[in-house]
N, C-alpha and C positions, 0 to 999 in steps of 0.2 A: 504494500500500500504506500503510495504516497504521500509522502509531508501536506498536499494541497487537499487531497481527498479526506485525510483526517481532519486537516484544518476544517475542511466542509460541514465535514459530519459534525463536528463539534456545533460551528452554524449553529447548524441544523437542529439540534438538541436541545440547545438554550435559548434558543428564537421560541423554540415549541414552548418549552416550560417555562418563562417568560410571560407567552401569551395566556397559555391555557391556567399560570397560577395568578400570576398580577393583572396585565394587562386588562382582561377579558372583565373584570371587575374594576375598570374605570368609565366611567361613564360622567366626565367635566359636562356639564350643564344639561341631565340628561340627553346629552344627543352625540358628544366628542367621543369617540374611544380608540386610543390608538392602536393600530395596527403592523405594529415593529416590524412580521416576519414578513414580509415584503421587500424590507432591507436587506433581505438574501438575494435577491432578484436583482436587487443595484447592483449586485457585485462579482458578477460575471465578468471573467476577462476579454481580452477580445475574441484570441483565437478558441476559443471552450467551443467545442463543439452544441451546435445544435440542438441535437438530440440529447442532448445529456442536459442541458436548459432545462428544456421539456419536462424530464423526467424528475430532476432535482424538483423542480415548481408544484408538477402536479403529484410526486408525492407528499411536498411541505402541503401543500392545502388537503392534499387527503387526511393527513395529520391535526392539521388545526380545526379539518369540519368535524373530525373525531371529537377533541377535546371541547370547542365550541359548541356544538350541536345544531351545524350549518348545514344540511347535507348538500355535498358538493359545492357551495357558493363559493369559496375561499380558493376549491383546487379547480373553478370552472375562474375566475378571476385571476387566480397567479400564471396558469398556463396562456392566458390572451397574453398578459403583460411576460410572460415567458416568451414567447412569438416577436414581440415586438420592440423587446429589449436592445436585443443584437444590431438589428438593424437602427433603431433612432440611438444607439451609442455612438454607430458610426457615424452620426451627422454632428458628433463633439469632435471629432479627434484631427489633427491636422496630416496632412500627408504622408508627414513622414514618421507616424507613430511606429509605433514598436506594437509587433503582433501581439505580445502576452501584455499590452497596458492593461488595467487595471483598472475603472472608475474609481475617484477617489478625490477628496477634495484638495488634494497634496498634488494629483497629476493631474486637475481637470483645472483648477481655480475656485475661486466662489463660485463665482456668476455660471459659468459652465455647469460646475456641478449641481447649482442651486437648481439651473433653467433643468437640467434632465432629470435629477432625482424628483423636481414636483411633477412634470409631466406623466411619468410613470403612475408615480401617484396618486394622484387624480385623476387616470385613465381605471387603478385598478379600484379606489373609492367608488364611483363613478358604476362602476360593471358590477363589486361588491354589493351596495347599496340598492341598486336597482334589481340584481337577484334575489337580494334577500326581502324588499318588498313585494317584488314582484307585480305591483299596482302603483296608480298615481293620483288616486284618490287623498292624499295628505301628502300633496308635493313640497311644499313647504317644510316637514320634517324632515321628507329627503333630501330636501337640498342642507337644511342645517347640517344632516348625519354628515352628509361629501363633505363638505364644506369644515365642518369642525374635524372631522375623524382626517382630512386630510391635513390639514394645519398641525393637530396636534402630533401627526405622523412625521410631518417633517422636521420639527422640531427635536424629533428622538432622535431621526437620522443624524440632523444636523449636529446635534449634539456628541452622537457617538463617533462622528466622523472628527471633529475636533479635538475631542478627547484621543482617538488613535492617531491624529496627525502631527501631536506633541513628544 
């Protein structure tokens, strides 16, 4: 096994338990709750194959609609933004990047990293929120749920990403 693959797995484990112990029991102004493990999904290099995207994503959401009790919302919303990662990282990186970059606020910038990781996330708010209503009869809460759950999301990021860029 590789140092990258355990590094993953690790991820992967404390993203889980994270959400499904703390996280999942925040709920800032009934409607904010953040959604950390999505932060696995920023952080795909370049060259990572594909398919193994895919797989990493839609087994962390199979995991978190386990713990959750989402069924499928979480691993039908991380596999879209699984999909779509690869390709809008490419629209940050300049020509002559280096195939295993890394997103990150150390090799991306602020503003760079700021403009992708929100985009992401409020693509997969957005897909989340809306499968998990499933109606638009109280569009209004759904826009606070996007709206707060994605602010408060990126704030974790942002946070955790400065904290490792020290």
């Amino acid at each position: 096994m590789t140092t990258e693959l355990l590094s993953r797995i690790t991820v992967f484990v404390v993203l889980c338990l994270a959400q499904a112990l703390v996280l999942n029991h925040i709920h800032l102004f009934g409607v904010a709750t953040p959604l950390l493990y999505v932060y696995m999904v920023l952080q795909f290099r370049r060259s990572y194959p594909r398919w193994a995207i895919l797989l990493w994503c839609f087994l962390l959401g199979v995991v978190i609609d386990t713990f959750s009790n989402t069924p499928g919302v979480a691993a039908a919303s991380l596999t879209f933004v699984g999909v779509l990662q690869p390709y809008y990282f490419e629209l940050f990186l300049p020509q002559d990047a280096p195939e295993d970059m890394k997103p990150s606020l150390r090799n991306m910038g602020i503003l760079k990293y700021l403009c992708y990781s929100s985009v992401l996330v409020v693509i997969f708010c957005l897909l989340f929120f809306t499968l998990e209503t499933f109606n638009f009869f109280n569009w209004l809460q759904w826009i606070e749920c996007v709206g707060g759950s994605t602010l408060l999301t990126l704030i974790f990021i942002i946070t955790i990403e400065i904290v490792r860029k020290k």
